[in-house]
C-alpha positions as CSV (number, residue, x, y, z in Angstrom):
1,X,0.0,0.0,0.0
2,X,1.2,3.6,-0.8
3,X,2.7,6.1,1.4
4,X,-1.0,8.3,0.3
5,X,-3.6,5.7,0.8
6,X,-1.8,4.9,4.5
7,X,-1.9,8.2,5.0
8,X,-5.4,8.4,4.0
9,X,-7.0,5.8,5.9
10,X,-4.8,7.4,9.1
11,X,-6.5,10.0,8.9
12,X,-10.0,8.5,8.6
13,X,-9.3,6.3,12.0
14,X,-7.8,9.7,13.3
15,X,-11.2,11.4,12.9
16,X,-13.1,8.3,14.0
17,X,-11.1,8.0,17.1
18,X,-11.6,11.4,18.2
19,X,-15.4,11.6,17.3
20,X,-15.3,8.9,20.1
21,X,-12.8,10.4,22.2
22,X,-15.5,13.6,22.3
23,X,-18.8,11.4,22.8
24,X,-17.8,8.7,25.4
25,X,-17.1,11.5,28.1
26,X,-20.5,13.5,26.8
27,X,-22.7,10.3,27.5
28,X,-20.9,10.2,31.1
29,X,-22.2,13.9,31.7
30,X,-26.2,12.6,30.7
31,X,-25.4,9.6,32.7
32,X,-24.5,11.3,35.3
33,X,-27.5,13.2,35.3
34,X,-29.8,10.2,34.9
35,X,-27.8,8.8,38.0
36,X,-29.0,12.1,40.1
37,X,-32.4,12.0,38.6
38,X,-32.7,8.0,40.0
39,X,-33.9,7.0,36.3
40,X,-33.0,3.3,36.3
41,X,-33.7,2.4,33.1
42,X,-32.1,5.5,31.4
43,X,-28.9,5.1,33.4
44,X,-29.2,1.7,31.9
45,X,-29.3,2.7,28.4
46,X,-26.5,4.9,29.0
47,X,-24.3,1.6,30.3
48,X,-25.3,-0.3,26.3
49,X,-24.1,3.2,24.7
50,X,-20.8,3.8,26.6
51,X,-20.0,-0.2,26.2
52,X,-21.1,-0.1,22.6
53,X,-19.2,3.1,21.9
54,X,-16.1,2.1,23.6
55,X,-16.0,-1.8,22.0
56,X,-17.5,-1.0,19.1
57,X,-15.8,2.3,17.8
58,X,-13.7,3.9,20.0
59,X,-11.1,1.0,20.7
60,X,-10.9,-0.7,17.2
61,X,-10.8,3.1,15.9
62,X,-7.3,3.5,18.1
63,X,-5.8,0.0,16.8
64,X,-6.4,0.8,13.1
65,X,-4.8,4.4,14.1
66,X,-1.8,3.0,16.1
67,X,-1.1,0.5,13.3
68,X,-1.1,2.8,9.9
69,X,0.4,5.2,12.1
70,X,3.3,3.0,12.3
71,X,3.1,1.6,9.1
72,X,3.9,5.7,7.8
73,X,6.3,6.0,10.5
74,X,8.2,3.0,9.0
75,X,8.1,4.4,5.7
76,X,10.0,7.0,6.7
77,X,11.4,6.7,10.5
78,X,14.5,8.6,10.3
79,X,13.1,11.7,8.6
80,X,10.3,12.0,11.1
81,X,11.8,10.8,13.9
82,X,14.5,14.1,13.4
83,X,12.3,16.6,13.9
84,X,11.1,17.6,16.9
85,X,7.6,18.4,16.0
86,X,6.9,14.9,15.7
87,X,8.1,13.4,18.8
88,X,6.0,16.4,20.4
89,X,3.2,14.2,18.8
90,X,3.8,11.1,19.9
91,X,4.0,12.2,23.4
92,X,0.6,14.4,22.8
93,X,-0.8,10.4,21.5
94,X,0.7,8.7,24.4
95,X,-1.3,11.3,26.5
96,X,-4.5,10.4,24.6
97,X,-4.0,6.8,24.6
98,X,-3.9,7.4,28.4
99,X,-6.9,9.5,28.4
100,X,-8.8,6.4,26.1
101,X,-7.6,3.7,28.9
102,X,-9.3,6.3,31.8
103,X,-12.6,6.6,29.8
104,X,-12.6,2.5,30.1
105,X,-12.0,2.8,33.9
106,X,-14.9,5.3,34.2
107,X,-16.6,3.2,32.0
108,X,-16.4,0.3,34.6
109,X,-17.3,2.8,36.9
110,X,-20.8,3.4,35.7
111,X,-21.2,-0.2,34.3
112,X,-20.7,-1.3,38.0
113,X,-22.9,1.6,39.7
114,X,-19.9,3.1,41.8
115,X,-19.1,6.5,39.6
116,X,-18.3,9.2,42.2
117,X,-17.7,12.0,39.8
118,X,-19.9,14.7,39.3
119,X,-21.2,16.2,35.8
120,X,-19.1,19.1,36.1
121,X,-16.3,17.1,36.3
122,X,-17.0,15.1,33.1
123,X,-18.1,18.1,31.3
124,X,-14.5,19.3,32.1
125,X,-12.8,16.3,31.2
126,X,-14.6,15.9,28.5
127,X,-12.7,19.1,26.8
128,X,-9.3,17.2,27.4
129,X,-9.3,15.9,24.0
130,X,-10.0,18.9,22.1
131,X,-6.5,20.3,23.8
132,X,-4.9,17.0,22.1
133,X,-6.6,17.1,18.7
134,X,-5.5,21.3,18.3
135,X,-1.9,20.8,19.2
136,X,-1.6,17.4,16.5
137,X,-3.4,18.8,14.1
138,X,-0.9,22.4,14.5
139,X,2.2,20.4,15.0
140,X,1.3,17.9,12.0
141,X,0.3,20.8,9.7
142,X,2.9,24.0,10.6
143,X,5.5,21.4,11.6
144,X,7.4,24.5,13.6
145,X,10.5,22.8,14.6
């Protein structure tokens, strides 16, 4: 496969990934407020979204993105791996993958009724991956160092 249609579907799983990345902690938020309302059956529903979301989309979204991300990176390791704006994001990705891994603890969280946080809180945390997608998208596009 070319170094264009890699790059192509990386960017597809890219965009996939992050559309999950911004809904998972958005259904916490209405969970959450299902939770505080006592409605049983909608804080139900909310458990078969987030599981679906996170199984279905979300995780098999960050393996396809991990592995053509590597497959460009092998195509041309020492010239990216030079320059500093792309180590910048790899370590912006490690912090993501990190975020993805806490969505499936508060994920297990909810599933097993014992979330503490509050809506606020996932309203907040739930802006975390906006931070990531800017600075990857500026650093992959200006490439400034």
């Amino acid at each position: 496969m070319s170094y264009l249609w890699l790059k192509a579907f990386h960017i597809m799983a890219v965009v996939t990934w992050f559309a999950a990345l911004f809904y998972l902690p958005r259904l916490f938020v209405y969970h959450t407020l299902a939770l505080n309302e006592q409605d049983t059956r909608g804080s139900e529903r909310f458990k078969v979204m987030e599981r679906k979301l996170y199984r279905g989309i979300m995780t098999p979204s960050l393996i396809v993105l991990v592995l053509l991300g590597i497959g460009l990176w092998s195509l041309s390791f020492d010239h990216y791996w030079s320059q500093g704006w792309f180590r910048t994001k790899l370590l912006i990705m490690a912090l993501l993958i990190i975020y993805h891994f806490w969505c499936a603890r508060l994920l297990a969280d909810f599933a097993q009724d014992s979330n503490r946080k509050t809506h606020v809180w996932y309203r907040v945390f739930n802006e975390v991956p906006v931070l990531g997608l800017i600075a990857i998208v500026l650093l992959a596009v200006l490439k400034p160092w």
